[in-house]
DSSP file (Angstrom, degrees, kcal/mol; ACC not computed):
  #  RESIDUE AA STRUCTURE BP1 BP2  ACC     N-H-->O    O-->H-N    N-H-->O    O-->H-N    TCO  KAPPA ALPHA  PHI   PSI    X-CA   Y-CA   Z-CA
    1    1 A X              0   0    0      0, 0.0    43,-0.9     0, 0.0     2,-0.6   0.000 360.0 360.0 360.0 149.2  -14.5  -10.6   -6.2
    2    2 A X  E     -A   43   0A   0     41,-0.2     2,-0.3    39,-0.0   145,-0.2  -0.914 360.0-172.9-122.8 124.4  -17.1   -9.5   -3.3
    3    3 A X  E     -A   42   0A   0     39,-1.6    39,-2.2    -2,-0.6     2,-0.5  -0.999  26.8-120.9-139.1 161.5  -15.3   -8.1   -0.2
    4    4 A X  E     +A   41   0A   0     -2,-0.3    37,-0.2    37,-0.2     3,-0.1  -0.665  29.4 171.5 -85.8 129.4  -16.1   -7.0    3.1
    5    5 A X  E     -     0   0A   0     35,-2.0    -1,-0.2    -2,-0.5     2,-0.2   0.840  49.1 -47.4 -57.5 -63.2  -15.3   -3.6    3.7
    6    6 A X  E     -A   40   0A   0     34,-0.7    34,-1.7     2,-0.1     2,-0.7  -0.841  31.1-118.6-171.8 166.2  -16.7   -2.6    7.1
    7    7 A X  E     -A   39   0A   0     32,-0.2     2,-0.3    -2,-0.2    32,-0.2  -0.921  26.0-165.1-123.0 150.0  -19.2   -2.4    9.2
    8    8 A X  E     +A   38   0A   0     30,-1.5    30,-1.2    -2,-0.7    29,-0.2  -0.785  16.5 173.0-130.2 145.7  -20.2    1.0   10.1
    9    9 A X        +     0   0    0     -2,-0.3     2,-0.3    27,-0.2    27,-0.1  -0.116  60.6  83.3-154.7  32.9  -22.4    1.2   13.2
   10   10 A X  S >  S-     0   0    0     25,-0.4     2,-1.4     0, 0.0     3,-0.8  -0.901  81.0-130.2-136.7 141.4  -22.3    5.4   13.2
   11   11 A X  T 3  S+     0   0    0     -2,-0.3    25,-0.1     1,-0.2    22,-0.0   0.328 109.7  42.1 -55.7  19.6  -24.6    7.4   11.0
   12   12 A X  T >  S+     0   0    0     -2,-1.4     3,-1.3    23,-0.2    -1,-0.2  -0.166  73.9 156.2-158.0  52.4  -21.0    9.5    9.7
   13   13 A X  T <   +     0   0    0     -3,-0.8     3,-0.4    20,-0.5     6,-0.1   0.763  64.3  52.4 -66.1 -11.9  -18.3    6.6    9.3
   14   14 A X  T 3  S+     0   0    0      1,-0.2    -1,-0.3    19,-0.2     4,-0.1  -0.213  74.3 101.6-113.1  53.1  -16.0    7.9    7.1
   15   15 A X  S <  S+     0   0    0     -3,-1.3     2,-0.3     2,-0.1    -1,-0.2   0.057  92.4  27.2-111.5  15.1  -15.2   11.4    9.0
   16   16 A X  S >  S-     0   0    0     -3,-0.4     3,-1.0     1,-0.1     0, 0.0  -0.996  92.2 -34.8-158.1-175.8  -11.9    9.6   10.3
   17   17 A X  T 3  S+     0   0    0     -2,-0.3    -2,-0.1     1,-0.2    -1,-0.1   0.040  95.4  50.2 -43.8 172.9   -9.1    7.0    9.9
   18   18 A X  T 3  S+     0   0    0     -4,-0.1     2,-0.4     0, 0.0    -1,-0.2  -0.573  91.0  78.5-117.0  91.3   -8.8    4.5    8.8
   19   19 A X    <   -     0   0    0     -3,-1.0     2,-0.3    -6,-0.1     0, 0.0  -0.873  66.1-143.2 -83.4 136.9  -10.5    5.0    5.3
   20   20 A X     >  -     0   0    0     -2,-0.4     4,-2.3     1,-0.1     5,-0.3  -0.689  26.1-100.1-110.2 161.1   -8.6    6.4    3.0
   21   21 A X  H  > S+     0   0    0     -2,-0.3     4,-1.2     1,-0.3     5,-0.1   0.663 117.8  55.9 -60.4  -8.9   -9.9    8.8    0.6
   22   22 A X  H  > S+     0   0    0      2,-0.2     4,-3.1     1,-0.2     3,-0.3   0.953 109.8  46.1 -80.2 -46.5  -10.2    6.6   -2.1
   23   23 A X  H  > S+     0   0    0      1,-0.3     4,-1.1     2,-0.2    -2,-0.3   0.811 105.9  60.8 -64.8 -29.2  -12.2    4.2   -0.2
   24   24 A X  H  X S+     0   0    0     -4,-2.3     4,-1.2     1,-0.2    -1,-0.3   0.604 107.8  46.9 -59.3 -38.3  -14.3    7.1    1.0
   25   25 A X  H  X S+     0   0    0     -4,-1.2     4,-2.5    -3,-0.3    -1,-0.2   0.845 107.4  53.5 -95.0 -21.5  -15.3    7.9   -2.6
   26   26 A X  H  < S+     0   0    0     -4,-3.1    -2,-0.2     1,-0.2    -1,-0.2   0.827 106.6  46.8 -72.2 -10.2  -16.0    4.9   -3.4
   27   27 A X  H ><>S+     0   0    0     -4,-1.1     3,-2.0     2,-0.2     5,-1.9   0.830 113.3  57.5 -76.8 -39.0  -18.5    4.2   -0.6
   28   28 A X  H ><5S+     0   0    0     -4,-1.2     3,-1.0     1,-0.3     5,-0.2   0.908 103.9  54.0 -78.2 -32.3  -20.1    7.8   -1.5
   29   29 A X  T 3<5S+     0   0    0     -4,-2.5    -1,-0.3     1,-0.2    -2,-0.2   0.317  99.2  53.0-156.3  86.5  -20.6    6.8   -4.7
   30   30 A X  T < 5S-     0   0    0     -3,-2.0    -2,-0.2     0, 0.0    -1,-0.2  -0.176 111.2-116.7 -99.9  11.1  -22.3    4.0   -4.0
   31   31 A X  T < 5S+     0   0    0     -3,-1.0    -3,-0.2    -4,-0.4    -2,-0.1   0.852  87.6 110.7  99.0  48.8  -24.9    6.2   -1.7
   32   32 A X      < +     0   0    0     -5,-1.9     3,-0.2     1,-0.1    -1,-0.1  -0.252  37.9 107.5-134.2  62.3  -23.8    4.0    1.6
   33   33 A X  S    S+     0   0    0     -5,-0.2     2,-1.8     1,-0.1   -20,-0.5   0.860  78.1  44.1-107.0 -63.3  -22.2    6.9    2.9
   34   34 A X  S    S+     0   0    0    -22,-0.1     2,-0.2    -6,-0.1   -23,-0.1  -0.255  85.3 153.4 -72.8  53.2  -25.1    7.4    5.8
   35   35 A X        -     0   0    0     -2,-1.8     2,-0.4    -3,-0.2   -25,-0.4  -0.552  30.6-157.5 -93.9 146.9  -25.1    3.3    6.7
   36   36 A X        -     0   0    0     -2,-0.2   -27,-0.2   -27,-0.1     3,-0.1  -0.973  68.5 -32.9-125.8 127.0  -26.2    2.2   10.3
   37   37 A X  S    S+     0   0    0     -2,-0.4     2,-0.3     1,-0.2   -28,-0.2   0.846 100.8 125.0  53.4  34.6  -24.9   -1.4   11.6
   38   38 A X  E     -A    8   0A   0    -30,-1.2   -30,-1.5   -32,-0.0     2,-0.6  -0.716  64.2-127.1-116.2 176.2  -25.1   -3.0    8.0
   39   39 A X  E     -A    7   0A   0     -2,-0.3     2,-0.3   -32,-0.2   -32,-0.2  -0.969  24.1-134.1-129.3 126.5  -21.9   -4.6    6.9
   40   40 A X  E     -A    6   0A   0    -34,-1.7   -35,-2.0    -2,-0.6   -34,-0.7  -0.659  24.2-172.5-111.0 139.4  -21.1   -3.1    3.5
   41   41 A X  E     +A    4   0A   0     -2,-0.3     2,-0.4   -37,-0.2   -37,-0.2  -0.998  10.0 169.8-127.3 108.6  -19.9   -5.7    0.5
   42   42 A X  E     -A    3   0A   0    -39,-2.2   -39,-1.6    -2,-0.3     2,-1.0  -0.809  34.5 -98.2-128.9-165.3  -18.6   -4.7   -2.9
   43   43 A X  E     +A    2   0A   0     -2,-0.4   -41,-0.2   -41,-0.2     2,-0.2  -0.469  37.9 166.5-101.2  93.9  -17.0   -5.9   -6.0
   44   44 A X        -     0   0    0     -2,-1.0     2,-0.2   -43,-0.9    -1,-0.0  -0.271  30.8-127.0 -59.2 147.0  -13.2   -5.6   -6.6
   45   45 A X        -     0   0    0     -2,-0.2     2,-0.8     1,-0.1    96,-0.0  -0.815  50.6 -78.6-100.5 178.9  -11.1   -7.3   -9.3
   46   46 A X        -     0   0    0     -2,-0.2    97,-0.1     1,-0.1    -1,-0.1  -0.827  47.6-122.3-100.0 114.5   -8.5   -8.9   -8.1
   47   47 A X        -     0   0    0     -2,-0.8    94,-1.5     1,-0.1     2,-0.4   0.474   5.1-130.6 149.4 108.3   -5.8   -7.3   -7.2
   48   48 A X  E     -BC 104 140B   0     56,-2.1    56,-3.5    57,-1.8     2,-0.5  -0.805  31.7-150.4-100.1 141.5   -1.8   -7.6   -8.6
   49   49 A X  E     -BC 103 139B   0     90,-3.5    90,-0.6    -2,-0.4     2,-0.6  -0.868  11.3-167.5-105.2 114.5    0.5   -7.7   -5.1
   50   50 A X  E     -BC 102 138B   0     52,-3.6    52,-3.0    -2,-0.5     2,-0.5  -0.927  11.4-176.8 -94.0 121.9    4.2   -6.3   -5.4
   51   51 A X  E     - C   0 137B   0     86,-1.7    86,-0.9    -2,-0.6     2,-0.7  -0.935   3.5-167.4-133.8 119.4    6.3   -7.4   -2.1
   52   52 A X  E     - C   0 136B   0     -2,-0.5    48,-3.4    48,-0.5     2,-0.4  -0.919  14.4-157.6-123.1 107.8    9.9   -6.2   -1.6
   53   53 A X  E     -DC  99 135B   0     82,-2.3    82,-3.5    -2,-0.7     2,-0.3  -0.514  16.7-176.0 -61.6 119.8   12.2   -7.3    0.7
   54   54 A X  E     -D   98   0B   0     44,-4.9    44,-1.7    -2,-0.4     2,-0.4  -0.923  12.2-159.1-109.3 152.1   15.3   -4.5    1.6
   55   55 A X  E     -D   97   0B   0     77,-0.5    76,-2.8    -2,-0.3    77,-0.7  -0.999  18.0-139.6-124.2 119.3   18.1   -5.3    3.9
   56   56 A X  B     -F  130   0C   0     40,-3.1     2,-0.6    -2,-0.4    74,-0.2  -0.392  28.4-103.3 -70.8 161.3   19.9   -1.8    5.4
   57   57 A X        -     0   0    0     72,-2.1     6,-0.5    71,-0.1     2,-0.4  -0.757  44.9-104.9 -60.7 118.6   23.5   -1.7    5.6
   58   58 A X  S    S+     0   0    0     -2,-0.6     2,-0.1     4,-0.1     3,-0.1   0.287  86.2 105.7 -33.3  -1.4   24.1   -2.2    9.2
   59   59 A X  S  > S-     0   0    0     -2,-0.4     4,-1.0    70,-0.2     5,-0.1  -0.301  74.3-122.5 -66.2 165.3   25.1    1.5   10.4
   60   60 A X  H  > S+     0   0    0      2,-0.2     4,-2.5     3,-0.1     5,-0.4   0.981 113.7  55.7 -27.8 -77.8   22.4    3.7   12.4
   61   61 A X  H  > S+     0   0    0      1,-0.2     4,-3.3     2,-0.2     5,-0.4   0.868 107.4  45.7 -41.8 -58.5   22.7    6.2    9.8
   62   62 A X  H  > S+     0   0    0      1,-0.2     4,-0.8     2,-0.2     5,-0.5   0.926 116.0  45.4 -51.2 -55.1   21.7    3.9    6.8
   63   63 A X  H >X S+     0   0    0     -4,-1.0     3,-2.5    -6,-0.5     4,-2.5   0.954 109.1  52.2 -65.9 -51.2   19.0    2.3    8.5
   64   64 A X  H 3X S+     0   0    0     -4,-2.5     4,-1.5     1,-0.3    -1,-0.3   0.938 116.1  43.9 -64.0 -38.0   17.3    5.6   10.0
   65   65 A X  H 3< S+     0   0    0     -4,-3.3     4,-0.4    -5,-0.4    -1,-0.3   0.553 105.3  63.4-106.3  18.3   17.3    7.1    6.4
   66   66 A X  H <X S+     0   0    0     -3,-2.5     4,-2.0    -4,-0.8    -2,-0.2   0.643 104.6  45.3 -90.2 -50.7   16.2    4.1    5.0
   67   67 A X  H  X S+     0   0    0     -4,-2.5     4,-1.1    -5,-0.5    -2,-0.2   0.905 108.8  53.4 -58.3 -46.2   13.3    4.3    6.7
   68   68 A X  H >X S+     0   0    0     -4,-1.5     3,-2.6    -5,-0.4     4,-1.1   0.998 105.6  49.9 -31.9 -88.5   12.5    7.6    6.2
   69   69 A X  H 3> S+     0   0    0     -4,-0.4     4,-3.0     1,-0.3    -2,-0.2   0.897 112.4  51.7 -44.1 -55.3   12.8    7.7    2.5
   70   70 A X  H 3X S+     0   0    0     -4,-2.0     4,-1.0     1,-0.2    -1,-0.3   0.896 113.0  43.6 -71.5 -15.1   10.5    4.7    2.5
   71   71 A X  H << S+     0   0    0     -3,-2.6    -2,-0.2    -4,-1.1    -1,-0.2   0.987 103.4  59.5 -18.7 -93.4    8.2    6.5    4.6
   72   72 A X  H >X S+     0   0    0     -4,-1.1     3,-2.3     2,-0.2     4,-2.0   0.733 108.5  52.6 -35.1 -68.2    8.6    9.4    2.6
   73   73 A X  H >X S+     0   0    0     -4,-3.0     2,-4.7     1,-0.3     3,-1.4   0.803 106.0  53.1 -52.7 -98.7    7.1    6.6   -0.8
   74   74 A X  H 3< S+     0   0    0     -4,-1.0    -1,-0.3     1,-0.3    -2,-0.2   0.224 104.1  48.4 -49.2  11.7    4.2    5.6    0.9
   75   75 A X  H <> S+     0   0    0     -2,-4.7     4,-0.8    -3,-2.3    -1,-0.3   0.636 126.7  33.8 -94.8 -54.4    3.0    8.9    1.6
   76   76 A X  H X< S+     0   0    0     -4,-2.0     3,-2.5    -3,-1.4     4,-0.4   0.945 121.3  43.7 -37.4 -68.3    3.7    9.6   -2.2
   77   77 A X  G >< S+     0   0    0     -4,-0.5     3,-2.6     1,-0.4    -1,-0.2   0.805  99.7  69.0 -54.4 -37.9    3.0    6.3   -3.8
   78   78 A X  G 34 S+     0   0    0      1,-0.3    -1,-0.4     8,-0.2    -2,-0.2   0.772  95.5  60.4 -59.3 -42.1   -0.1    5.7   -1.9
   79   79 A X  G << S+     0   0    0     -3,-2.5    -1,-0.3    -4,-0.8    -2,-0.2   0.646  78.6 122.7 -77.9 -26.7   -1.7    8.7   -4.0
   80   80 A X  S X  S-     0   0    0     -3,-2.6     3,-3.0    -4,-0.4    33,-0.1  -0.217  76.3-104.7 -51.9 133.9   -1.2    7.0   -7.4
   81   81 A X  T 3  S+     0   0    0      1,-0.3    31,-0.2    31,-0.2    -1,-0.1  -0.050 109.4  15.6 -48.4 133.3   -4.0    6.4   -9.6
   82   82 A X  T 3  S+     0   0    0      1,-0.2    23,-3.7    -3,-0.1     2,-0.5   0.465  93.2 124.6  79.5 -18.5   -4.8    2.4   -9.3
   83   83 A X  E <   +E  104   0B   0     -3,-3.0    21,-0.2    21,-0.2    -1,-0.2  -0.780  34.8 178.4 -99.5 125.7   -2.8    2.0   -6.1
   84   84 A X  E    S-     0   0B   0     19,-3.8     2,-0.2    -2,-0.5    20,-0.2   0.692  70.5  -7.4-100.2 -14.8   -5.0    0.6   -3.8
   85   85 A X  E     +E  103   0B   0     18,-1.0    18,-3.2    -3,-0.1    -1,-0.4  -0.764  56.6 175.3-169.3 127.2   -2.4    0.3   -0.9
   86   86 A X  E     +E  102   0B   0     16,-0.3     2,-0.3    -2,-0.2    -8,-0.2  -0.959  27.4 156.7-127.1 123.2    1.6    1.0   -1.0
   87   87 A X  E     -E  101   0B   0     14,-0.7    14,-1.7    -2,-0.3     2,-0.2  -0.805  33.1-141.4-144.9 177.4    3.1    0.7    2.7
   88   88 A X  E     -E  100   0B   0     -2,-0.3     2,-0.4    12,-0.2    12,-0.2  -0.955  14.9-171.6-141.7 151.3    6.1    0.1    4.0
   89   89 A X  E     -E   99   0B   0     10,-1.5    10,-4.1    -2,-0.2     2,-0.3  -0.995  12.6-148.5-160.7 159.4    7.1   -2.3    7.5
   90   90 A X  E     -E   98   0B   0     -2,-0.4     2,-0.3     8,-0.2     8,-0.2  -0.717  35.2-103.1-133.9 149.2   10.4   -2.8    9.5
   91   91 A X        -     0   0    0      6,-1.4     6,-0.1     3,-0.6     7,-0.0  -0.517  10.5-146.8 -91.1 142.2   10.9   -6.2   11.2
   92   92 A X  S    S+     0   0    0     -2,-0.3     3,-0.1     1,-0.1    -1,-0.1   0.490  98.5  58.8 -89.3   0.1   10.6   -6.9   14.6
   93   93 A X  S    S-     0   0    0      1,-0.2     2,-0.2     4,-0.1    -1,-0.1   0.670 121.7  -3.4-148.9 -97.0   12.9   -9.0   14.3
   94   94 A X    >   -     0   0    0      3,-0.3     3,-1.8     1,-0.0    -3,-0.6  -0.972  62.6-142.9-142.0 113.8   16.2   -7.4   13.0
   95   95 A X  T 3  S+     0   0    0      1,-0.2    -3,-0.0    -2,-0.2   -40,-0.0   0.659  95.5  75.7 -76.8   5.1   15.9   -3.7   12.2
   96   96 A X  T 3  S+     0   0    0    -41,-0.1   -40,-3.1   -40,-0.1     2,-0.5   0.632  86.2  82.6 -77.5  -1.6   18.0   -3.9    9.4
   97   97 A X  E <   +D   55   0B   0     -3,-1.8    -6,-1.4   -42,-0.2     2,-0.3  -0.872  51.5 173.5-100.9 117.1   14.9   -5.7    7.4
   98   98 A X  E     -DE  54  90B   0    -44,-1.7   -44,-4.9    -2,-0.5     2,-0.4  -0.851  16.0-161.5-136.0 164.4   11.9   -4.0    5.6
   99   99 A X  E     -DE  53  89B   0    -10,-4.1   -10,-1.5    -2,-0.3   -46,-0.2  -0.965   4.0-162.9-136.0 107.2    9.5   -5.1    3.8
  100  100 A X  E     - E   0  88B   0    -48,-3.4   -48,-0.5    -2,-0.4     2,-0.3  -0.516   8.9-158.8 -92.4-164.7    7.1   -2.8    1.2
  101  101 A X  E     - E   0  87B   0    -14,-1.7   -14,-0.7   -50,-0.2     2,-0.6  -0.713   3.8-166.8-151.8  99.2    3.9   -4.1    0.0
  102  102 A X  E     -BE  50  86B   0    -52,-3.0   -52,-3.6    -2,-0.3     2,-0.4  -0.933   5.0-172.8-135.1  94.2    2.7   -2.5   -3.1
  103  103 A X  E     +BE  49  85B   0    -18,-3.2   -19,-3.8    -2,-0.6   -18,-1.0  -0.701   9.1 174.8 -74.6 119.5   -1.3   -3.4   -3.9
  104  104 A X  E     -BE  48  83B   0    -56,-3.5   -56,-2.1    -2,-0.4   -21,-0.2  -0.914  41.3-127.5-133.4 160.6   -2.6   -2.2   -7.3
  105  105 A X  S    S+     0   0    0    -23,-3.7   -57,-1.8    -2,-0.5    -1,-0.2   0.975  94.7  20.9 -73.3 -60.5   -6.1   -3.0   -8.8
  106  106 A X  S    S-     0   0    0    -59,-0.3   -58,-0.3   -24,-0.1   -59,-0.0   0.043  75.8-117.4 -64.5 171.8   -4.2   -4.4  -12.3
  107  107 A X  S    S+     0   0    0      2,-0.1     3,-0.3   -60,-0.1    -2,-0.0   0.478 118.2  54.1 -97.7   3.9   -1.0   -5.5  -13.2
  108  108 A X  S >  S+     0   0    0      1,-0.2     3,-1.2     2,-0.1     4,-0.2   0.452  87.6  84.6 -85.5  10.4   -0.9   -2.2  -15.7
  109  109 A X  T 3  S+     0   0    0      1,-0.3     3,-0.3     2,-0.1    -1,-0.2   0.469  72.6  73.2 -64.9  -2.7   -1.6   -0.2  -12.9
  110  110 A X  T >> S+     0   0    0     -3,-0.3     3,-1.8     1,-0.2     4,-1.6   0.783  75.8  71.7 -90.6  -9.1    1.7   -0.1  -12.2
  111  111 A X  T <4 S+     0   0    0     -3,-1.2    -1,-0.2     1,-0.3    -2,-0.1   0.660  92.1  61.3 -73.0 -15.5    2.8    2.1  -14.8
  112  112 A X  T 34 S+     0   0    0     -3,-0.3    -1,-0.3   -31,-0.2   -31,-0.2   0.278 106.7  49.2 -69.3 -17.7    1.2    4.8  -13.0
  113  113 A X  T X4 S+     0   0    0     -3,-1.8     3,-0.9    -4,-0.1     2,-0.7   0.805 110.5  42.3  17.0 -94.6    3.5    3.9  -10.5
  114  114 A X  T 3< S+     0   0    0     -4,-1.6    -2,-0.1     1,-0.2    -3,-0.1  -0.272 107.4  66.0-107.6  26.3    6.8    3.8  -12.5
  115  115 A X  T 3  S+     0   0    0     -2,-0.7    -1,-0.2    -5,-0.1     2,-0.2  -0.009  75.4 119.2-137.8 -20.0    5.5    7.1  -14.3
  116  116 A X  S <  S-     0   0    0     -3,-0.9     3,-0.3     1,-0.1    -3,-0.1  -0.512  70.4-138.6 -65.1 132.7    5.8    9.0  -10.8
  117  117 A X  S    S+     0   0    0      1,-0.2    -1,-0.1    -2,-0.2     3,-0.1   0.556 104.1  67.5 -79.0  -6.4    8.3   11.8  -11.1
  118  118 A X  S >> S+     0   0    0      1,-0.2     3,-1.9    -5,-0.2     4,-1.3   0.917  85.5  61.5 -79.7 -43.8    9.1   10.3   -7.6
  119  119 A X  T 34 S+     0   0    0      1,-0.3    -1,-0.2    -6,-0.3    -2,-0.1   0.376  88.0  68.6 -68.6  13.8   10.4    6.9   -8.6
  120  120 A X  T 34 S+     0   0    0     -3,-0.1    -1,-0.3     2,-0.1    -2,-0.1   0.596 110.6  44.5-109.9  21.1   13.5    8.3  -10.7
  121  121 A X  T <> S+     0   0    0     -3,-1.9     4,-1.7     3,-0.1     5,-0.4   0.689  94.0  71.7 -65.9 -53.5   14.5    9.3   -7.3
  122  122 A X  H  X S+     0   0    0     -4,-1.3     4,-1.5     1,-0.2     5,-0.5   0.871 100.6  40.7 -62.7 -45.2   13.9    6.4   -5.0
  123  123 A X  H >> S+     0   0    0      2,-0.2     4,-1.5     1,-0.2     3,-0.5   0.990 107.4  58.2 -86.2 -48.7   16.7    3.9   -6.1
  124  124 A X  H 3> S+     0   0    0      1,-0.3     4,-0.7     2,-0.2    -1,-0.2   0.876 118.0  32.9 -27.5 -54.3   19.4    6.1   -6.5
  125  125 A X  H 3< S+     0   0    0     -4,-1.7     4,-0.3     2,-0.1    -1,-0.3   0.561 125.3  43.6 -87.3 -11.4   19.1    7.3   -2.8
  126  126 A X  H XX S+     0   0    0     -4,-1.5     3,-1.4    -3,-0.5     4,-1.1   0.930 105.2  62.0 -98.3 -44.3   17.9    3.8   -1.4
  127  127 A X  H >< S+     0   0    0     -4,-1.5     3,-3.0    -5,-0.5    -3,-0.1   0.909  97.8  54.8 -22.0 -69.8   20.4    1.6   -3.3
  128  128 A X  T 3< S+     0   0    0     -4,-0.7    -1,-0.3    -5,-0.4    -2,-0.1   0.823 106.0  52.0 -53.7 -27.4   23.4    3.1   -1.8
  129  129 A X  T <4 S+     0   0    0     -3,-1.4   -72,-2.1    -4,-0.3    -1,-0.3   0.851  92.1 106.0 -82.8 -14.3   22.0    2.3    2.1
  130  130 A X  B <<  -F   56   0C   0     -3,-3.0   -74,-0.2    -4,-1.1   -73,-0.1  -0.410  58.4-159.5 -85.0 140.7   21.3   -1.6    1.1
  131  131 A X  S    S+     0   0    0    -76,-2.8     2,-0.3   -75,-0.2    -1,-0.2   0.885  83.9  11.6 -63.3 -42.3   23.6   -4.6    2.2
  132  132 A X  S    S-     0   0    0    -77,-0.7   -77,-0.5     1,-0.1    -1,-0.1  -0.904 102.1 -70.2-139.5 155.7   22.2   -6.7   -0.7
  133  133 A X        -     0   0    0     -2,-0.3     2,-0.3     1,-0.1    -1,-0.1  -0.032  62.8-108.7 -38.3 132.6   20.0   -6.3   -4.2
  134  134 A X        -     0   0    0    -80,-0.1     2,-1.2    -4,-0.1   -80,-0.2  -0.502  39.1-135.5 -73.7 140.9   16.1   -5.5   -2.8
  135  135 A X  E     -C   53   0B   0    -82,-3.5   -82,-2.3    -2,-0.3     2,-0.2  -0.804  20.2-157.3-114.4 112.3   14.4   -9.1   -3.8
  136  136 A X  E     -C   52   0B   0     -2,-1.2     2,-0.3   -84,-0.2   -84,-0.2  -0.532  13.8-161.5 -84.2 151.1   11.2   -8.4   -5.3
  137  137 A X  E     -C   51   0B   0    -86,-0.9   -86,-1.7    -2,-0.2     2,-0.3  -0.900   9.7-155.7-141.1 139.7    7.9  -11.2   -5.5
  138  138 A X  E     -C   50   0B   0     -2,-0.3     2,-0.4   -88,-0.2   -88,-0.2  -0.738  27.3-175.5-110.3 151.8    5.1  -10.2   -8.3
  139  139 A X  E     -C   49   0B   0    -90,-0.6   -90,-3.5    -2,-0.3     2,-0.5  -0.964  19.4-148.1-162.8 135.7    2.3  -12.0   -6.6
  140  140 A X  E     -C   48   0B   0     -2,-0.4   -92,-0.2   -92,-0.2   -93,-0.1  -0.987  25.1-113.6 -95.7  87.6   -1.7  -12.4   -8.1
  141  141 A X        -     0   0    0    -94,-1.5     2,-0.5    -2,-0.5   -95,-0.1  -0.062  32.6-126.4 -41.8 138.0   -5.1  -12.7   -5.6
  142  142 A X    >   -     0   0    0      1,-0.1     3,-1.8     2,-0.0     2,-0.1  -0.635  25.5-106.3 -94.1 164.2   -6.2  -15.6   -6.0
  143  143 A X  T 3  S+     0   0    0     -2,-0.5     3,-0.1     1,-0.2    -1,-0.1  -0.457 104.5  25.6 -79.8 141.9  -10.0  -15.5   -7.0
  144  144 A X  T 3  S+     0   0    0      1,-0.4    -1,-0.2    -2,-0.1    -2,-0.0   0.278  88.7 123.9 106.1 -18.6  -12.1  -16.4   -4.4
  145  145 A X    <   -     0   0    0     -3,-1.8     2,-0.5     1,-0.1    -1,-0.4  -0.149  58.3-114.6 -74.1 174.9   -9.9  -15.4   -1.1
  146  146 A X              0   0    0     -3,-0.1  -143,-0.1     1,-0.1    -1,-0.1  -0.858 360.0 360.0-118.2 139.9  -11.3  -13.3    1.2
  147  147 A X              0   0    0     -2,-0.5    -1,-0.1  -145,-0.2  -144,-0.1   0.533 360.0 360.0 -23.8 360.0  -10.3   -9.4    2.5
């Protein structure tokens, strides 16, 4: 699958946010590190999508350290090998409702993932703050969509 990346219109584009380092080596090596005004295209596979709905217990407290801790993952997760994006987002909504979003190049890329000395943590302390079971979606790119 061919996606657009960016288009870089100073001779030093990846000396800030927001590329992340991963993307930053992969642009460097593919030489397009010094690009002016091109719009840089390359080949991904496509992608397996994890998206988990959480619902907080309705206190403060739960919700404010619910947030955290998932916070807290997506600085971690984000650093696993294969994870091309793990974030986390709060509803605008209802603030008892969050949503993570877990992009990995494979679906065994997750094992890398679920091999993090960090995950025997995360449901033990997050369980206990939820109103209801987190409802997880496994989700597929489809070939041919676009960035």
């Amino acid at each position: 699958m061919l996606k657009k990346l960016f288009k870089c219109q100073s001779p030093e584009p990846l000396s800030s946010p927001p590329y992340s380092p991963r993307t930053q080596n992969n642009i460097i090596h593919h030489g397009l590190h010094n690009c002016r005004s091109y719009v840089i295209y390359f080949h991904l596979p496509i992608s397996t999508l994890m998206i988990i709905d959480l619902r907080a217990k309705a206190d403060e407290e739960s919700i404010s350290k619910l947030k955290a801790k998932l916070v807290e993952a997506s600085n971690v997760y984000s650093n696993d090998k294969e994870t091309i994006s793990w974030f986390v987002m709060q509803s605008v909504f209802d603030k008892q409702d969050f949503t993570i979003v877990e992009r990995y190049e494979k679906e065994s890329s997750q094992e890398y993932h679920l091999n993090n000395p960090y995950w025997k943590t995360f449901d033990p302390y997050v369980i206990p703050l939820l109103e209801k079971d987190m409802d997880m979606h496994r989700l597929e790119e489809l070939e041919g969509s676009t960035m």
